[in-house]
N, C-alpha and C positions, 0 to 999 in steps of 0.2 A: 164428137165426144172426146174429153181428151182424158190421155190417163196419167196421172198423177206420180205415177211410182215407177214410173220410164224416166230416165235422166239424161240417155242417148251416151251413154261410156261406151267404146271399143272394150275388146277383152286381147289387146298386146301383150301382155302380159303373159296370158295365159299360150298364146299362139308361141312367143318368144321360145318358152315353157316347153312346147312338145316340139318344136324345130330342135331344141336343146338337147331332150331325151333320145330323139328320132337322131341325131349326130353320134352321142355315145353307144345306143343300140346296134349303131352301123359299125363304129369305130372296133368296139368289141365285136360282131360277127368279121371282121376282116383281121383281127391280131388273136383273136384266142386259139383260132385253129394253126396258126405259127406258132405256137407256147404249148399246143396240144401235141404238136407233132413233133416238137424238138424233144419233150419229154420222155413221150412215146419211143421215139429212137435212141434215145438215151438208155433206156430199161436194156432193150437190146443191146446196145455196148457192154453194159453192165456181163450179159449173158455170153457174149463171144468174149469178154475178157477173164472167164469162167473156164472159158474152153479149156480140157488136160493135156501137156504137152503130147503125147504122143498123139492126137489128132492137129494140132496145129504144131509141127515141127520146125516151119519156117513165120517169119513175119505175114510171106506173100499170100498164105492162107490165111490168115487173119485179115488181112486185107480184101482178101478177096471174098471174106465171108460176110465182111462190114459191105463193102458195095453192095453185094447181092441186098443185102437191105436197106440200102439208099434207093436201087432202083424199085423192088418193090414197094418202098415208100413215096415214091417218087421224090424226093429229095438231090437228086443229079445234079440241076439247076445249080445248089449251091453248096454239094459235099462231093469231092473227087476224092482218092485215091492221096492226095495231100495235106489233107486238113488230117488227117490221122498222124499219129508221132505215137511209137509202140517201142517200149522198154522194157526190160527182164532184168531184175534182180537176181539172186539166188532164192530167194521167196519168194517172188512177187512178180505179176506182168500190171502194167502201167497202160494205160491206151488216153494218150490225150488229144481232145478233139477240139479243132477251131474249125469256125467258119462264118461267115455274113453273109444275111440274108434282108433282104428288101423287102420292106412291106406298107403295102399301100393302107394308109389309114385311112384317110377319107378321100373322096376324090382331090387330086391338088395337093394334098399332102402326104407324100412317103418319107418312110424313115429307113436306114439303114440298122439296124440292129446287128450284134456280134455276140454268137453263142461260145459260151466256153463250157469244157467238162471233163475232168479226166477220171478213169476207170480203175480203179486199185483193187485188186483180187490176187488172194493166193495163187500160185501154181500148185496145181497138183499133178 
């Protein structure tokens, strides 16, 4: 019996299609939680840069209050103790933060990425 309305087409096309999707689905579960979490510790800077001098009297508490939330973020890897630069005006403390971080995109392909961000809050 033969049928008519069979033509014998592959569907590449469509396969090409969800190899495509299934790359950016990966792509994004491996780079948004790096963009979630740089954020996320960011909000925190914001918050120790809030901090009123007579609790952080020196730089070295501020610093040491930043790491404490690098290592509960787990961020060590890629934020020490130097990527911080902390500045005091007569109004103002400054907290500016560098640092790069690696991120595996797809397998075979990582990229370096460079976070920047700096923290401007009154003193009180």
């Amino acid at each position: 019996m033969l049928r008519r309305n069979e033509r014998g087409e592959g569907q590449v096309g469509t396969i090409i299609l969800l190899a495509l999707v299934a790359a950016v689905a990966l792509a994004a579960w491996n780079v948004i939680p790096v963009y979630y979490a740089h954020y996320d510790f960011t909000d925190k800077v914001e918050e120790i840069c809030r901090t009123p001098k007579y609790k952080a009297k020196t730089h070295k508490v501020l610093i040491d209050m930043l790491m404490k939330e690098v290592d509960e973020r787990r961020l060590d890897e890629w934020i020490g103790p130097d990527s911080f630069e902390i500045s005091e005006n007569g109004r103002s403390r400054i907290i500016d933060l560098y640092y790069e971080r690696e991120i595996n995109v797809l397998p075979g392909w990582t990229i370096v990425k460079e976070f920047e961000y700096t923290a401007d809050q009154p003193l009180i």
